[in-house]
C-alpha positions in Angstrom: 52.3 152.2 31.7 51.8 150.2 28.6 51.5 153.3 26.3 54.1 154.8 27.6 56.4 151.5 27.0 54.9 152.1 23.1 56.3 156.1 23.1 59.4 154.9 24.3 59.9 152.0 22.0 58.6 154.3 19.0 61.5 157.0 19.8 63.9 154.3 20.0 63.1 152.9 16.9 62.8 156.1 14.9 65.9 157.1 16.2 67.7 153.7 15.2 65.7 154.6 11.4 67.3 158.1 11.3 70.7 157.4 13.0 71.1 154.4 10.1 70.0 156.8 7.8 72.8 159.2 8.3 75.1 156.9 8.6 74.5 155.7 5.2 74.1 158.6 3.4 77.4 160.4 4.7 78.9 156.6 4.3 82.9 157.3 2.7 82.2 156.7 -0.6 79.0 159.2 -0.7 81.5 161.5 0.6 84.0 160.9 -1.8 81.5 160.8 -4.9 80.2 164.7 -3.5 83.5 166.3 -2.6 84.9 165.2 -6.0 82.0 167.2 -7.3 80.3 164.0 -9.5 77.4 164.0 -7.0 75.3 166.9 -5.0 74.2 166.1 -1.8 71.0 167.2 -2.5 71.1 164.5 -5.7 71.9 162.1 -3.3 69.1 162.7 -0.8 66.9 162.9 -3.5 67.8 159.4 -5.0 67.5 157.9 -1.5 64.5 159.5 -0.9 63.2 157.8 -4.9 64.4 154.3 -3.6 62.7 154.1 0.0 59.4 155.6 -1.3 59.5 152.9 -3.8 60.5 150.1 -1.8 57.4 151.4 0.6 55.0 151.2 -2.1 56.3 147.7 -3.5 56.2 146.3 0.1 52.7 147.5 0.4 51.4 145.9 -3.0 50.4 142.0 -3.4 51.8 142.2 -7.0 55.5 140.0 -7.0 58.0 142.2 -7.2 60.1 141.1 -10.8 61.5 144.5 -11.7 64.6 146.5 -10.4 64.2 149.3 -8.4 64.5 152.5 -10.5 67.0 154.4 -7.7 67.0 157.7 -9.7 63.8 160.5 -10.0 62.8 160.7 -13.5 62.9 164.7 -14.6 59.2 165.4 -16.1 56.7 168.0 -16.0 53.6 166.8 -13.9 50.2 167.2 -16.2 46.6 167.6 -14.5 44.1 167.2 -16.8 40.4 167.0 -16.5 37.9 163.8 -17.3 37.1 165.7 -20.3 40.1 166.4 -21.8 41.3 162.8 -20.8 38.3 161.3 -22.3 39.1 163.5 -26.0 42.2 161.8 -26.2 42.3 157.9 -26.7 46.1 157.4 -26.2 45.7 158.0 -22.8 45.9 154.6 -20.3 45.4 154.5 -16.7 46.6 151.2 -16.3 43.4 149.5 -15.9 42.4 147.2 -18.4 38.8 147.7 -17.5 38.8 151.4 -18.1 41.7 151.3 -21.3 39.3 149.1 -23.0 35.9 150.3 -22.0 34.1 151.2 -24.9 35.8 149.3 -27.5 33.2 146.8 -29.5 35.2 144.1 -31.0 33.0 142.6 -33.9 34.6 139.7 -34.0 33.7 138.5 -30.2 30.0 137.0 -29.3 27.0 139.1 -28.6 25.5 142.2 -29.3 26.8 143.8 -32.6 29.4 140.8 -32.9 29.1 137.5 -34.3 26.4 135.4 -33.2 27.1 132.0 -30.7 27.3 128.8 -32.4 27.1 125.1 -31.6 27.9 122.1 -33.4 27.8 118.3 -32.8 27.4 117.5 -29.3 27.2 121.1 -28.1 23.9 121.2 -30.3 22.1 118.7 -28.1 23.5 119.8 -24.5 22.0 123.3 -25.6 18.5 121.6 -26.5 18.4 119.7 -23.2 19.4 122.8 -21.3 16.6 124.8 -23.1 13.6 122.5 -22.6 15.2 122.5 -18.5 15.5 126.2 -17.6 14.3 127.9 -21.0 17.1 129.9 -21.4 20.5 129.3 -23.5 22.5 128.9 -21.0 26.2 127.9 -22.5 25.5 130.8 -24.8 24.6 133.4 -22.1 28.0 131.8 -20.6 30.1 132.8 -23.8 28.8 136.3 -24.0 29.6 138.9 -21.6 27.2 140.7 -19.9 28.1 144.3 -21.6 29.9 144.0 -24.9 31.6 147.5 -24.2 33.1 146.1 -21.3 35.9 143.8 -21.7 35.5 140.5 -20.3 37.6 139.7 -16.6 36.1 136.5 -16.0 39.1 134.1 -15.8 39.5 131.4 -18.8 38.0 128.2 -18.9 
C-alpha cells in the first residue's frame, strides 16, 4: 500500500513538473518572441534546458552561490585529450589548486631547495626548549610542508 502511495505521488508530481513546464515555455511572450522569428523554439528549449541543468548542479554544490546564472549554451567544440597530452601543455587548469600547482618549486618558500627556516629573539629559545624535549624542530617542521612540490592547503595561522 505504501509503495504504491509513493508511485502515485511520484506521477503526480512529475506531471505537475512537466505540465509547469509547458506552460512556461509556450507562456505568450515565448510565443510572440518565436512567431516574430527572433527566437527558434528549439533555441528556446535549449536555453531552458542550460538554465535548469545549472540551477541542478548549483543546488547540489556547498559552494554560495554569488554568480548569475549563465541562461544561454556557450557554442564550443568539446576537446578530449589524453593525461599525456594534458601533462605537455602547462596552460592547462583543472580547477584544482592542488593539481594547477603540483610540481611547481617556489625557491623563495621554506624547505627543501628553498630558503632555509629561521628564528630570532624569542623564537630562538622556544626552538631550544622544544629540541632538548622531543629532539626534533618542531616550529620548523610546522613551517615546512611536508612535499615542497605540493602546494601547501593547510589553513593560515
Amino acid at each position: 500500500m505504501r509503495l504504491r502511495t509513493r508511485y502515485i505521488g511520484a506521477g503526480v508530481a512529475v506531471f505537475l513538473v512537466l505540465l509547469t513546464y509547458e506552460v512556461y515555455v509556450f507562456s505568450g511572450d515565448t510565443k510572440w518572441l518565436i512567431s516574430n522569428g527572433l527566437l527558434s523554439k528549439q533555441d528556446y528549449i535549449k536555453k531552458m534546458k542550460s538554465t535548469f541543468v545549472q540551477k541542478v548542479n548549483l543546488s547540489n554544490s556547498n559552494a554560495p552561490v554569488t554568480f548569475k546564472l549563465v541562461t544561454y549554451i556557450r557554442k564550443g567544440t568539446k576537446v578530449s585529450i589524453s593525461a599525456v597530452e594534458f601533462r605537455k601543455n602547462n596552460k592547462i587548469q583543472t580547477g584544482n589548486i592542488l593539481i594547477d600547482n603540483y610540481g611547481k618549486n617556489d625557491p623563495m618558500k621554506n624547505g627543501e631547495k628553498g630558503r632555509g627556516v629561521t628564528f630570532v629573539g624569542q623564537e630562538k629559545r622556544n626552538v631550544s626548549e622544544m629540541m632538548q624535549k622531543y629532539q626534533v624542530n618542531i616550529l620548523a617542521s610546522d613551517i615546512i610542508p611536508l612535499n615542497r612540490l605540493v602546494p601547501d592547503a593547510r589553513p593560515p595561522g
